[in-house]
C-alpha atoms as one frame of an Amber mdcrd trajectory, in Angstrom:
protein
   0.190 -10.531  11.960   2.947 -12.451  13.326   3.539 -15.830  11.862   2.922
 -18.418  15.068   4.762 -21.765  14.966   1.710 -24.987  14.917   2.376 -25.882
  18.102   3.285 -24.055  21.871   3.232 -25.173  24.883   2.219 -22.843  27.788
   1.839 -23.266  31.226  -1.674 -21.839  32.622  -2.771 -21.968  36.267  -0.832
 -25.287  37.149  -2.129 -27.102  33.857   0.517 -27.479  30.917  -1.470 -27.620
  27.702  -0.411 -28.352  23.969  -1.909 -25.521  21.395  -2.478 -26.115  17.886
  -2.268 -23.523  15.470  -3.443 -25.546  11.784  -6.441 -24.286  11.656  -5.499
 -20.773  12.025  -7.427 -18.421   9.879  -5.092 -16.796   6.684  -5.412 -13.222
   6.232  -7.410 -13.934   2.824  -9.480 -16.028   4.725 -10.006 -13.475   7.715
 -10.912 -11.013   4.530 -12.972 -12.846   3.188 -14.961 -13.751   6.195 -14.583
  -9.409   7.046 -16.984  -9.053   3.621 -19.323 -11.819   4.055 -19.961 -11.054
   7.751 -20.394  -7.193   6.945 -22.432  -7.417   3.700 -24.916 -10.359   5.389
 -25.650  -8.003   8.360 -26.123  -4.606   6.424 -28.475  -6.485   3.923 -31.756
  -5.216   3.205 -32.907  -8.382   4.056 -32.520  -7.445   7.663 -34.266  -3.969
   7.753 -31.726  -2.258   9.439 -31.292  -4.686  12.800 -33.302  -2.052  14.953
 -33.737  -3.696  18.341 -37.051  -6.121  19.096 -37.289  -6.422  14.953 -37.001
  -9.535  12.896 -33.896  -8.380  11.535 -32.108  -7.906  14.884 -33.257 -11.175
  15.471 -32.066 -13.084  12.554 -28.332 -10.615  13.227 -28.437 -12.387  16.643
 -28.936 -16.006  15.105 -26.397 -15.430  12.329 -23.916 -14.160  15.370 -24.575
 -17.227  17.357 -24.255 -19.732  14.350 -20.578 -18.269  13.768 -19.903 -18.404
  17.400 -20.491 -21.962  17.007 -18.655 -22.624  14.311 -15.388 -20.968  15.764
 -15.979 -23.289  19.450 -16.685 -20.601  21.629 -18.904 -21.800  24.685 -22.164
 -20.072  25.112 -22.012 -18.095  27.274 -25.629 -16.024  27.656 -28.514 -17.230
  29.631 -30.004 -19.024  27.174 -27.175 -20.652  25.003 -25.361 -17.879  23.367
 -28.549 -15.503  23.562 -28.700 -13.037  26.909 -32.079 -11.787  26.095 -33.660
  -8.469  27.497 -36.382  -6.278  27.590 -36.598  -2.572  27.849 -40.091  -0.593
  29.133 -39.632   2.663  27.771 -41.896   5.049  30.309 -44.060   7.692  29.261
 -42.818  10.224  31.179 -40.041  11.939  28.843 -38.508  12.573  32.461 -38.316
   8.997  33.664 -35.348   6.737  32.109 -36.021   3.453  30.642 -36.066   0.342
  32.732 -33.949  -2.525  31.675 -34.751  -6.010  32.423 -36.549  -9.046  31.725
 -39.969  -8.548  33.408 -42.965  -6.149  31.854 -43.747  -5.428  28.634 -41.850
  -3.334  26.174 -39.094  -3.842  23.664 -36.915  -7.065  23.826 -33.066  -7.755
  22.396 -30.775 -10.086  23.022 -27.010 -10.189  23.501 -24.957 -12.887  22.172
 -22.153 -13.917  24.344 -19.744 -16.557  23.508 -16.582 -17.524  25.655 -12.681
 -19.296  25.494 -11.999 -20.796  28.300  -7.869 -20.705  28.839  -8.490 -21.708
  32.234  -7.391 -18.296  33.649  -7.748 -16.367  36.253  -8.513 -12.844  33.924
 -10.694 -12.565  31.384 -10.570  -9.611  28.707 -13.565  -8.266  27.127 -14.146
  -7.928  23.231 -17.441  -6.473  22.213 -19.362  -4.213  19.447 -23.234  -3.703
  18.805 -24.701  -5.321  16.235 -28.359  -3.120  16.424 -28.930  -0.480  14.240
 -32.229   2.267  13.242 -34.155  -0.017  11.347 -36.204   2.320   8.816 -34.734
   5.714  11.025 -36.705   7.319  12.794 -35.249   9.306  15.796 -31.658   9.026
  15.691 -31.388   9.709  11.781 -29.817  12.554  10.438 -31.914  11.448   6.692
 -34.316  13.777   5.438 -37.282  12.841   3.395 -39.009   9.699   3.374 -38.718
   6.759   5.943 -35.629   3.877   4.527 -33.964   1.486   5.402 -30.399   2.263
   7.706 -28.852  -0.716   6.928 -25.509   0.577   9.113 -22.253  -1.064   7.258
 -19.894   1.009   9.270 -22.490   1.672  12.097 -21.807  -1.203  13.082 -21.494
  -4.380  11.013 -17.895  -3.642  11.138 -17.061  -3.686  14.475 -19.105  -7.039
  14.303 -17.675  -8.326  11.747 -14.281  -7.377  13.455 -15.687  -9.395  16.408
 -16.342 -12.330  15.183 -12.669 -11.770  13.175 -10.777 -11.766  16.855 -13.129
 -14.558  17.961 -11.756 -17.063  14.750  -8.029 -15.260  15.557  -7.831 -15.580
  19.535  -9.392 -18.936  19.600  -5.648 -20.406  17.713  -3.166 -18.237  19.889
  -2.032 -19.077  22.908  -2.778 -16.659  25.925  -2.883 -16.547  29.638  -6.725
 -14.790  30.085  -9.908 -16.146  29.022 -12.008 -14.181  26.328 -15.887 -13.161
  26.661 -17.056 -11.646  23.418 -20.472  -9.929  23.395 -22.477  -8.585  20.162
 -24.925  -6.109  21.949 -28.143  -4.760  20.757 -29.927  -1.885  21.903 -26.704
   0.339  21.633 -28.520   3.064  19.393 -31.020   3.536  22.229 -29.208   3.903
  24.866 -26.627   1.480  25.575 -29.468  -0.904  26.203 -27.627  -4.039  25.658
 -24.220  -3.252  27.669 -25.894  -1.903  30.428 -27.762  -4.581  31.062 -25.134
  -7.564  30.934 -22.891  -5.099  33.230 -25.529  -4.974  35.690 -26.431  -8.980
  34.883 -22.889 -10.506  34.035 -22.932 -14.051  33.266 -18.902 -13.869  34.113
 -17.916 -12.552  37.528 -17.028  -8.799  36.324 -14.062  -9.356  39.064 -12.292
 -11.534  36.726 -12.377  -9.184  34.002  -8.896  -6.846  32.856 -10.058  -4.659
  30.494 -13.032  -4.395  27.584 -12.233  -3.577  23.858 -15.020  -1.846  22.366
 -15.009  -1.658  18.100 -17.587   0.675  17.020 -17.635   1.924  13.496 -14.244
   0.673  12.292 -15.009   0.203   8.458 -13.816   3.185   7.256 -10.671   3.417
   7.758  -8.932   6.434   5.450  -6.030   6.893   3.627  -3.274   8.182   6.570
  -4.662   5.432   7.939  -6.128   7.172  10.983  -7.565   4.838  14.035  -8.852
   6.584  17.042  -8.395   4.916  20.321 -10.571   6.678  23.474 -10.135   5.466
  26.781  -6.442   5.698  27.036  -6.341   7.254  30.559  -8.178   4.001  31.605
  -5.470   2.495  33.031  -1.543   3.527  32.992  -0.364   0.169  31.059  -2.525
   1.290  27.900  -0.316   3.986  26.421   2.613   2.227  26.304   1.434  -0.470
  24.171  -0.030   1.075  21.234   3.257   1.963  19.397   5.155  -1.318  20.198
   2.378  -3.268  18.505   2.199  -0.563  15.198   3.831  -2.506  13.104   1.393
  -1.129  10.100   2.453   1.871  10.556  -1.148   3.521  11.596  -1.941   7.278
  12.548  -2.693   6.485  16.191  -4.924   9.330  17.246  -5.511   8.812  21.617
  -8.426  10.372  24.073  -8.143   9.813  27.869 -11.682   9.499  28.421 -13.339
   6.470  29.175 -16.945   7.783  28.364 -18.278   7.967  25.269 -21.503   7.292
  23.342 -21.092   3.662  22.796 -20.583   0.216  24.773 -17.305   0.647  26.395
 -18.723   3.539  28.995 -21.098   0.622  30.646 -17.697  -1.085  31.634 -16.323
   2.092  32.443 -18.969   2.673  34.966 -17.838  -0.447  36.496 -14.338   0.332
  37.077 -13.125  -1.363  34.282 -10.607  -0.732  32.155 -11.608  -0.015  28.706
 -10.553   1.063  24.917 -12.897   2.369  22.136 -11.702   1.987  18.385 -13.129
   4.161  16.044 -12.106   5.070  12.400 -14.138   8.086  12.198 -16.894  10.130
  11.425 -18.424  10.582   7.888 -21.155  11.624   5.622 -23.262   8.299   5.628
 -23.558   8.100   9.875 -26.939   7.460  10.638 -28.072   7.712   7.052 -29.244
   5.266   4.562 -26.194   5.418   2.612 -24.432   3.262   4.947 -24.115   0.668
   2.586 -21.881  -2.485   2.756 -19.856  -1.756  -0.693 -18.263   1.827   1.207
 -16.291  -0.769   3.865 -12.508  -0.399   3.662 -12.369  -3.878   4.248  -8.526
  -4.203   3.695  -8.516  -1.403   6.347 -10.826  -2.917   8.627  -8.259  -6.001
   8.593  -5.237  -3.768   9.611  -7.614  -2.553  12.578  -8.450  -6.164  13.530
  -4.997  -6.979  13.166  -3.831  -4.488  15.105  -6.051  -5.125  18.029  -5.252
  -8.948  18.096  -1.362  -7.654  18.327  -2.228  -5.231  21.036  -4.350  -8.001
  23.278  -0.924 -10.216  22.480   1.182  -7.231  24.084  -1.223  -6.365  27.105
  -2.014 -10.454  27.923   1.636 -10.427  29.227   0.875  -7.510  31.627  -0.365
  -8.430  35.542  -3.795  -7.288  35.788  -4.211  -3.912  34.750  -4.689  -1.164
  37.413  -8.124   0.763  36.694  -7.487   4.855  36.749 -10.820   7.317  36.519
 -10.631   9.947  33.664 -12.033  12.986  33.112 -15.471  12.877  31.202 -14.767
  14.568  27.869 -18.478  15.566  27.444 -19.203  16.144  31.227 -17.989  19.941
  30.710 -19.029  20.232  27.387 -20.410  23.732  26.895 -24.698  23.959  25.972
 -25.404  25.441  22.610 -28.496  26.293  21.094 -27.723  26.630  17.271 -25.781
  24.269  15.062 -23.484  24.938  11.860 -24.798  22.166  10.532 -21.453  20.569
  10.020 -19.480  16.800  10.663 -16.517  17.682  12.522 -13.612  15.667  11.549
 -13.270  13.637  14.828  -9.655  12.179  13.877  -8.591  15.585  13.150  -5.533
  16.135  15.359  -4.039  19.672  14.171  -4.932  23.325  14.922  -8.751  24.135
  14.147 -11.794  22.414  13.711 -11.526  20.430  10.204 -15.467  20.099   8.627
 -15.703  16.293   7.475 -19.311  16.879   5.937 -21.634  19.385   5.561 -25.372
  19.015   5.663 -28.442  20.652   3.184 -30.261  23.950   4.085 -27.790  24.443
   7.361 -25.926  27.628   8.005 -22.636  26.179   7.224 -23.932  25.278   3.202
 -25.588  28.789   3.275 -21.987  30.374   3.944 -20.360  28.027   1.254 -18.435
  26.044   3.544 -17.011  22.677   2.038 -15.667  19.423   3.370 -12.224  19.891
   4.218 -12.098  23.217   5.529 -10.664  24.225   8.924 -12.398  26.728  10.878
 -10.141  28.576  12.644 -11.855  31.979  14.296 -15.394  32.100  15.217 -16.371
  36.100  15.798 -13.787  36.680  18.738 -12.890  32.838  19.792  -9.973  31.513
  18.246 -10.600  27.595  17.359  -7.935  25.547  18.466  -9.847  22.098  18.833
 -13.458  20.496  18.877 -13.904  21.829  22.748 -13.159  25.580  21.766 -15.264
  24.950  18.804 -18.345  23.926  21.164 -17.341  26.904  23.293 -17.698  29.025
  20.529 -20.900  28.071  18.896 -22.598  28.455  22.644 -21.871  32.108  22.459
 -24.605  32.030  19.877 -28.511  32.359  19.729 -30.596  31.823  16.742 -30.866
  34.923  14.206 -26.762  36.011  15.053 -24.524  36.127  12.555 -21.059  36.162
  12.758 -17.805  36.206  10.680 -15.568  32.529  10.220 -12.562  32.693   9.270
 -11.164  28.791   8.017  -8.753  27.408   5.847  -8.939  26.161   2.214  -6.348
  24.208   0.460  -3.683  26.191   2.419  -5.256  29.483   1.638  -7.150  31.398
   4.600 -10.553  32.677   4.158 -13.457  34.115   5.657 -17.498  33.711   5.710
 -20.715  35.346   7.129 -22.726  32.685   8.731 -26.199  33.421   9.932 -27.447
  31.108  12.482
């Protein structure tokens, strides 16, 4: 991070104002504070932070109690607590209904809030909810345990409340609203519902930053941003601020299976960081002591840098994108594998591969590309979906991938 000089003085809406930067976090300290906020809410203790639990609750409390310490104002409905309750129908055919009358399952958001005195105001969330003991969601097999979801998403909480102690000693020309949501894993409960019930005026807002699993970063330090088409300012950006030299891997589409698409849907701009898929999503093993926490500070770092670079930007111009999964082909049978979402060269790379699934049965291994699937050549993950939809249960076909630069082939039976 840049080293800041202790005092500035800044000019905001008519008002000059003298910052102080002594009590600006160190990097030790902001590492420090990465591992104790990470390993606190993955701890057994909390059960896995499924939403309307005790352990969700006491994630929300622990949330609020840092927001206080940093100075942020509350800004929920109740303090820093936005609380909500979800009546999940009986009907498999009717969608939940989200709101704060009826009976069913209650969360709460925890919003907190720096008031510059601005006339924008940009957006940093992540969920802090997770599966609790599984159940539907979980890709474990065997007996019910507890999902205590480091990565998934203590991280991009942890890297939350890391911006909040960061941005609070920098001077900038927008306000900040940052939001821990719950009831991601079910639905975007959490996100949808402040969107639709914004204790802000969503007019004010510029753009949303959305960290969702951001823990394990990997050794060509890969970070995935989504929602680059957004808005035409974003792209420009990323490289100026890269001063640690990270594999920037970019998607245009602002929808995507976590928080960011409920601002989306809005008309907002948004960005999604991710630092990829791996064996332990959704699984038990999700455990604390797998963080990259140095890597999770070069992602937090890099996102403060980036919100330094886009605060000196007019208010950025909101373009529609393409959904990514709104063509996405149907398929009825599954190789059983973990694509390699950060993957960005020819093929489809496997970054896990799962017990008693075709893919094991065929003696396919993490780190393989596939490259030919019967007639379709694989190019990326969207040929790859094309492909496997050309299949029905009880077909086998030939897959041809690359090993350790050496081209081979397999019978898979689906």
């Amino acid at each position: 991070m840049n080293q800041k000089s202790s005092y500035f003085l800044l000019l905001i809406s008519g008002a000059l104002l003298t910052w102080s930067c002594d009590q600006a976090p160190t990097e030790q300290e902001l590492l420090e504070g990465l591992k104790t906020d990470v390993s606190f809410l993955a701890a057994d203790a909390l059960g896995g932070r499924a939403i309307g639990t005790e352990g969700e609750q006491k994630a929300a409390d622990y949330l609020a109690e840092q927001f206080e310490k940093i100075g942020l104002e509350p800004k929920g409905t109740e303090g820093f607590f936005q609380p909500f309750t979800v009546s999940k129908p009986t009907n498999p055919h009717e969608e939940a209904v989200i709101g704060t009358d009826g009976e069913g399952v209650t969360g709460r958001n925890v919003v907190g809030f720096i008031n510059n005195n601005a006339e924008k105001t940009i957006v940093i969330g992540a969920h802090f909810d997770h599966l609790g003991m599984g159940g539907q969601g979980s890709l474990h097999r065997g007996d019910s345990a507890i999902h205590n979801g480091a990565d998934d998403n203590a991280s991009g909480t942890a890297a939350l409340v890391a911006l909040a102690k960061t941005l609070s000693h920098e001077p900038h020309s927008s306000n900040f609203l940052f939001i821990a949501f719950s009831g991601e894993e079910n639905g975007l409960w959490g996100s949808n519902y402040f969107v639709k019930n914004p204790t802000i005026e969503l007019s004010s807002v510029n753009f949303m930053i959305n960290m969702d699993m951001v823990g394990r970063l990997n050794a060509e330090k890969t970070l995935a941003i989504n929602g680059v088409g957004t808005s035409p300012t974003f792209a420009s950006a990323f490289d100026l601020v890269n001063s640690d030299s990270l594999k920037l891997v970019t998607s245009e589409s602002g929808v995507g299976p976590s928080d960011h698409t409920s601002f989306y849907l809005q008309d907002l701009p948004v960005l999604h960081f991710f630092t990829g898929q791996h064996e332990d999503y959704h699984r038990p093993s999700d455990d604390s002591e797998l963080i990259n926490y140095e890597g999770l500070l070069l992602v937090v770092n890099y996102i403060d840098r980036l919100v330094d670079q886009l605060d000196q930007e007019p208010k950025l111009a909101f373009t529609k994108t393409k959904d990514s999964s709104g063509d996405s082909p149907r398929f009825t049978v599954s190789l059983g594998v973990v694509p390699d979402y950060l993957y960005d060269g020819k093929g489809m790379r496997i970054d896990g591969v799962s017990e008693d699934k075709p893919a094991q049965a065929a003696g396919l291994l993490k780190g393989d590309v596939i490259l030919q699937m019967g007639d379709s050549t694989i190019l990326d993950m969207m040929s790859y979906m094309r492909a496997l939809s050309a299949f029905q249960k009880g077909d086998s076909t030939l897959v041809s991938f690359e090993r350790a630069g050496s081209k081979l082939e397999a019978k898979v039976k689906f």
